[in-house]
C-alpha positions in Angstrom: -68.6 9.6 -20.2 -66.5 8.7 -23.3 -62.9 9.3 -22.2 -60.1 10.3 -24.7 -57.5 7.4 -23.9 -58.4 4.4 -21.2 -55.5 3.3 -19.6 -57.8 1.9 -16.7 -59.4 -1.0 -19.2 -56.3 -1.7 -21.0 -54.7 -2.7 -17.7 -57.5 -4.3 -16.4 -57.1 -6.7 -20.0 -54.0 -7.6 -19.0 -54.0 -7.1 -15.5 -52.4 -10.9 -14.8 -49.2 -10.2 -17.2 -48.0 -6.8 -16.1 -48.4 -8.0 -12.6 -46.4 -10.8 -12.7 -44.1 -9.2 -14.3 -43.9 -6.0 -11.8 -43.8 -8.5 -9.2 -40.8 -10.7 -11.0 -38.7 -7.0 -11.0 -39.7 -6.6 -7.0 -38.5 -9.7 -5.9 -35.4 -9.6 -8.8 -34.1 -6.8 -6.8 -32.6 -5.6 -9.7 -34.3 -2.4 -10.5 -31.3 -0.5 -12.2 -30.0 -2.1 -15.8 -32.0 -5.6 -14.3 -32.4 -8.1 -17.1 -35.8 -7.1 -18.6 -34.1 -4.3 -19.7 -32.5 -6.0 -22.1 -34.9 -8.4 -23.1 -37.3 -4.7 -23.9 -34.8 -3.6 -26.0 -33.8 -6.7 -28.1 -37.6 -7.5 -28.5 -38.8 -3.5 -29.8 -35.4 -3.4 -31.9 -37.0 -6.7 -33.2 -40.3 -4.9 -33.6 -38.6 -1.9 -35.5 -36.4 -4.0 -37.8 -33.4 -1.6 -36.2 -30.0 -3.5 -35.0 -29.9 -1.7 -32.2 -31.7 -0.3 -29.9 -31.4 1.5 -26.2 -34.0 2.0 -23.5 -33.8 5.2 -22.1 -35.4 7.7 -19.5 -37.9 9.2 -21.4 -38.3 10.1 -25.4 -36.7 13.8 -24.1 -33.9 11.9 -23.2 -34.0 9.6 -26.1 -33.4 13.3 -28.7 -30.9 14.7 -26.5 -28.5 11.9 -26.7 -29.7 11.6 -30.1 -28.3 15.1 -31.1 -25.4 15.1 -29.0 -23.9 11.4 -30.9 -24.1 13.0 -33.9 -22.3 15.8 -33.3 -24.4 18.8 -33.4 -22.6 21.8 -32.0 -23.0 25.3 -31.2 -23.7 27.1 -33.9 -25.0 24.5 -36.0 -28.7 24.8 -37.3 -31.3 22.0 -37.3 -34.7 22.3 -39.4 -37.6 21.1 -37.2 -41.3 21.2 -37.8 -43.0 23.8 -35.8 -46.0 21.5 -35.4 -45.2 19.1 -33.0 -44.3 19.0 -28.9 -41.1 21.2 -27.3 -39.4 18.2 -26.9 -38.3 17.6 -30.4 -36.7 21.2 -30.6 -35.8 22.2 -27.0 -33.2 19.1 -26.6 -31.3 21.1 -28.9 -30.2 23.5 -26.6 -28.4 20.9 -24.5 -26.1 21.2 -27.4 -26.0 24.4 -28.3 -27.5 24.4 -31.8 -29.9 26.3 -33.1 -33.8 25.1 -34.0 -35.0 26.0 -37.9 -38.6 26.0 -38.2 -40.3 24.3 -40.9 -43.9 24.3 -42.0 -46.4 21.4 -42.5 -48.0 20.0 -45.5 -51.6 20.5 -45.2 -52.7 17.1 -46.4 -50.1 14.8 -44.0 -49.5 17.7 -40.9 -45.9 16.1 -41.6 -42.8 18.5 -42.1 -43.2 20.1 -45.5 -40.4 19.0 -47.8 -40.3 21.9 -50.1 -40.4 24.4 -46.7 -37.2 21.6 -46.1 -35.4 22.8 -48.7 -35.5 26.5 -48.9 -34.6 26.6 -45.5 -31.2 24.6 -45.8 -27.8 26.9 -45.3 -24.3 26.4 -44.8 -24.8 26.0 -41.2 -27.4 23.4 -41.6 -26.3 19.9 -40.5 -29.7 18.0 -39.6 -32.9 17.4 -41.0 -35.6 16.4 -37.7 -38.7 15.0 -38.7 -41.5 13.8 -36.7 -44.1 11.2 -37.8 -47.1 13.6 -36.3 -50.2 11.6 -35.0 -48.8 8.6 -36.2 -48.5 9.2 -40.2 -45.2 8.6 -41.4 -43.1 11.4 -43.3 -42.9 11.2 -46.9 -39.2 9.8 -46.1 -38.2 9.7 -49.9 -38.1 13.2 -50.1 -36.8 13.6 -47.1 -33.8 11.2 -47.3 -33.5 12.7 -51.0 -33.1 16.2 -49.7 -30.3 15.3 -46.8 -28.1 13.4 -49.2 -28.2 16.3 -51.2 -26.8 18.7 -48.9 -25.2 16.1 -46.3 -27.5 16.3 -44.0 -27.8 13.8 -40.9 -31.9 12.3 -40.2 -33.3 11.7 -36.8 -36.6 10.5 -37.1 -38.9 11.4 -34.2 -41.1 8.3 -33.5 -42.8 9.2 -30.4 -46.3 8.7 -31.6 -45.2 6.4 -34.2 -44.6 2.5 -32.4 -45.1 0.2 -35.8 -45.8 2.9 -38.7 -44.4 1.9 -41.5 -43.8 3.9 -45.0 -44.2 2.2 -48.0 -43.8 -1.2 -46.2 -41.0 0.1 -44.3 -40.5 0.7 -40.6 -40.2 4.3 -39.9 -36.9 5.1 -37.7 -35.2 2.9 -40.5 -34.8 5.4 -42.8 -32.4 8.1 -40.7 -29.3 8.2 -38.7 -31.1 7.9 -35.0 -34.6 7.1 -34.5 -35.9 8.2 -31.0 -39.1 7.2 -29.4 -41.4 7.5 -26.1 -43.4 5.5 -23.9 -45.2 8.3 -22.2 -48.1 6.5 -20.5 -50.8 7.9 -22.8 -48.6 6.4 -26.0 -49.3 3.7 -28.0 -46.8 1.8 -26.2 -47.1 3.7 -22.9 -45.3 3.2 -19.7 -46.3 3.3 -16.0 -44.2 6.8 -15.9 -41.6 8.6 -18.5 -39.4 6.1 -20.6 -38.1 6.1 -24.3 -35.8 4.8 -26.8 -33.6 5.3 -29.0 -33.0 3.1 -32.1 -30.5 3.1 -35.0 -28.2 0.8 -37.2 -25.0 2.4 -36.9 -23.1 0.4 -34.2 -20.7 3.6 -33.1 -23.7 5.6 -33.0 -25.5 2.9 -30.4 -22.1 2.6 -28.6 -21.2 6.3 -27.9 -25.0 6.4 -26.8 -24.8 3.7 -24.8 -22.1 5.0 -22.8 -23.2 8.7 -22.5 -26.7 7.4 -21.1 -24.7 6.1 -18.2 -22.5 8.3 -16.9 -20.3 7.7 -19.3 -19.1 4.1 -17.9 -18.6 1.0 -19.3 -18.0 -0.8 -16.1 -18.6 0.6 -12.5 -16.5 3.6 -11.5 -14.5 3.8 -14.9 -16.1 6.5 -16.5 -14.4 7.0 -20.3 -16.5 10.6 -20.4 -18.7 12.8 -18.5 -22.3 11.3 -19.4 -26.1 11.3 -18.1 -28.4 9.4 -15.9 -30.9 8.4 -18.1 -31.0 4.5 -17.7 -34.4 3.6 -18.7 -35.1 1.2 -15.1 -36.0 -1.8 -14.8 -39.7 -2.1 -13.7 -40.7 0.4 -16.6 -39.2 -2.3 -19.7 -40.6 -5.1 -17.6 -44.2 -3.6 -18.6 -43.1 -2.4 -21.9 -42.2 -5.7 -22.9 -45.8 -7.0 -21.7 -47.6 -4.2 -23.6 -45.3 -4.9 -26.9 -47.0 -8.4 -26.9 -49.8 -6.7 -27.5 -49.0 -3.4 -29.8 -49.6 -5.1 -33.0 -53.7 -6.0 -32.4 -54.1 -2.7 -30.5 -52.5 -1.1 -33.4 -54.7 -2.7 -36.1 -57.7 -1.7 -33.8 -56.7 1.8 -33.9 -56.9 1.5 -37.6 -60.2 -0.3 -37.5 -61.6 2.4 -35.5 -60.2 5.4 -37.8 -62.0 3.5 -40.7 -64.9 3.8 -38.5 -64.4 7.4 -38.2 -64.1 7.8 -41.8 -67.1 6.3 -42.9 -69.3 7.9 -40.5 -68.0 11.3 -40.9 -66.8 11.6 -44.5 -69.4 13.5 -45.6 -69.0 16.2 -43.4 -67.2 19.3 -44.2 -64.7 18.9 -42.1 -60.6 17.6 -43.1 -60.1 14.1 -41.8 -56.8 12.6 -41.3 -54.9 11.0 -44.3 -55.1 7.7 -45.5 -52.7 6.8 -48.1 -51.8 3.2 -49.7 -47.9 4.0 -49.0 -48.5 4.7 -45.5 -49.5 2.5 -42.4 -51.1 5.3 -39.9 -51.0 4.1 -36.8 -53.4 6.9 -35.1 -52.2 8.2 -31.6 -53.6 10.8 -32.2 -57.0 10.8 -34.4 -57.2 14.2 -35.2 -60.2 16.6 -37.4 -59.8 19.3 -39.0 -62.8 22.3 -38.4 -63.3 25.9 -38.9 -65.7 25.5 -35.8 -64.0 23.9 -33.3 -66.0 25.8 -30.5 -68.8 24.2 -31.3 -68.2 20.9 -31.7 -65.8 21.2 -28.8 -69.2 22.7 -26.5 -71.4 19.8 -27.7 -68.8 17.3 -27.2 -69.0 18.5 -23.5 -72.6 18.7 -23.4 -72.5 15.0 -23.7 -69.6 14.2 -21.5 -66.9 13.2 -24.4 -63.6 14.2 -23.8 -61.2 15.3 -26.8 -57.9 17.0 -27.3 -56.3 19.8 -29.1 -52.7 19.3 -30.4 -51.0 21.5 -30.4 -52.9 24.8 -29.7 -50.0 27.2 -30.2 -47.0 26.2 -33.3 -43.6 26.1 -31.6 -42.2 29.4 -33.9 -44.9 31.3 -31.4 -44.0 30.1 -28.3 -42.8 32.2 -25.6 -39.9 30.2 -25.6 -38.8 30.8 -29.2 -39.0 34.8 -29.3 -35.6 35.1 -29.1 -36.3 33.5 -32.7 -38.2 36.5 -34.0 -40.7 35.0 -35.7 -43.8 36.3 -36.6 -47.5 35.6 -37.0 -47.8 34.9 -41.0 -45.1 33.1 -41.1 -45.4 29.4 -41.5 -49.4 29.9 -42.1 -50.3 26.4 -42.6 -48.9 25.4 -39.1 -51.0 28.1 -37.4 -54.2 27.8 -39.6 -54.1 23.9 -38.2 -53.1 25.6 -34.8 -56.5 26.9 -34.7 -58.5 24.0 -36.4 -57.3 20.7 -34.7 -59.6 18.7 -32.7 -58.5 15.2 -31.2 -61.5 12.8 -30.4 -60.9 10.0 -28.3 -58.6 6.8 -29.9 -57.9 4.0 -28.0 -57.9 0.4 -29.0 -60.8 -0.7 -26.5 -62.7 2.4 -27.9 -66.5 0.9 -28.3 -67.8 0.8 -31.6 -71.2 2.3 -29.7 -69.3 5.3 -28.5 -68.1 5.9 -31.7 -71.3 6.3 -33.3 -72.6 8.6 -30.2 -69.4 11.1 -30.9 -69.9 10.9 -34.9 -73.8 11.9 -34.5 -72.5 14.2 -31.4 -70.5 16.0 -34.6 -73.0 15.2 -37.4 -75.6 17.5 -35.1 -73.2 20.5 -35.2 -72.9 20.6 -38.8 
């Protein structure tokens, strides 16, 4: 079998290094704001050219906080692309503002800027996008279009570690940058844990606090806050794993050129590749008007895939209170319907990748 992700033989690569350092945390005794905490989050700010940068919870955890330090209130409206996971619009309620839909571009699966922009009002104060599969946003138009109107940026980097935009880090180009370290991520975790980044020190500081109860020092609490400390054992194997992002990265992108070549020729939409980009592939993601089939004979020969994300957010059951309607943000859906995520991993044979190409090639 061909699995999608293999966390089992990444560990077992560096097996020796994430348990030392789980054991280091275990006999530290300091599980809660220990010192590898630290050390995680001065090394990824490093990684992300960001000043600062906070390990959190989870990358749930990590937009919350995000929202609620810049100062999104009830009321207030927030345009979010429809394609991408709950988590980027449902934190929103924690403040009380309001999610805007937005459609994709077709080419990118990125928020669409020109969907950006006729959606802007008076109550619009924020502009979320999210660098989908690991392509960056086209963050030119983006940051073009919220100094227009005043807008504030929070760039969601959750399957985005290392992307970079026209030689630039992505999360460098908003307000607040937020990120995960759900196991299955690039940089993946041994449970739920996130970040989130910026350069604005009072933004870092009022985040800082609220992530802690609201506390500075023990039992002095300047506000009410959260618990969502990212702990201590979690950034102990984040920091081990970081060591190793960059060649697991460039073997993602070694292994979508491998995709590329082999199934170019096929009618079927790969993802982009653009010179101004640096995809980092979390996802590896095709586009088809016969997913069923290729998804049976991907089964047939025991090779797992993925489809993200089978229903747009606007449609969700969630959302109704939204009235949308089928029709419309019709690229979103249309994609809805067509994704198909084959396996990406950086240990991904280059064997296995011929099997699932010819696997595909057979369909067509």
């Amino acid at each position: 079998m061909i699995p999608f992700m293999d966390l089992e033989t990444q560990y077992r690569k560096i097996q020796s290094e994430i348990d030392t350092a789980i054991f280091n945390v275990i006999h530290g005794y300091k599980f809660i704001n220990g010192p590898e905490v630290a050390i995680f989050e001065q090394n990824f700010a490093r990684a992300q050219n960001l000043k600062y940068m906070l390990g959190l919870a989870s990358g749930t955890a990590a937009l919350h906080l995000a929202y609620e330090i810049l100062g999104l209130r009830p009321g207030d409206e927030v345009i979010v692309p429809t394609m991408t996971f709950i988590a980027t619009a449902e934190t929103l309620r924690q403040v009380g503002a309001k999610p805007v839909f937005a459609d994709i571009d077709p080419v990118s699966y990125n928020i669409d800027c020109d969907s950006v922009a006729r959606l802007i009002t008076p109550k619009t104060k924020a502009i979320v996008v999210v660098h989908l599969h690991g392509n960056p946003c086209e963050m030119d138009l983006i940051v073009s279009i919220a100094q227009k109107y005043g807008l504030k940026i929070i760039e969601d980097c959750a399957q985005a570690h290392l992307a970079e935009y026209k030689g630039r880090k992505v999360g460098t180009f908003g307000d607040v940058a937020t990120f995960s370290f759900y196991p299955g991520k690039n940089l993946g975790a041994f449970g739920d844990a996130g970040a989130l980044g910026t350069n604005d020190a009072a933004l870092y500081e009022r985040a800082q606090l609220l992530a802690n109860h609201g506390r500075r020092e023990k039992y002095i609490h300047q506000t009410e806050g959260y618990n969502y400390r990212l702990d201590s054992l979690q950034a102990a194997v984040l920091d081990v794993k970081l060591r190793h992002l960059p060649q697991w990265t460039s073997q993602r992108i070694d292994i979508a050129k491998q995709y590329q070549h082999l199934l170019e020729k096929l009618p079927i939409t790969l993802p982009e590749m653009s010179l101004d980009k640096k995809h980092v592939y979390h996802i590896y993601a095709v586009v088809t008007d016969r997913r069923q089939e290729l998804i049976d004979a991907l089964k047939v020969h025991k090779i797992a895939f993925g489809i993200h994300y089978p229903l747009a957010l606007h449609l969700q059951p969630a959302y109704a209170y939204l009235k949308y309607k089928q029709g419309d943000l019709p690229v979103s859906e249309r994609l809805s319907d067509q994704f198909l995520s084959l396996p990406m991993y950086a240990e991904l044979a280059e064997d296995d990748i011929e099997k699932i190409c010819q696997v595909i090639s057979r369909v067509y």
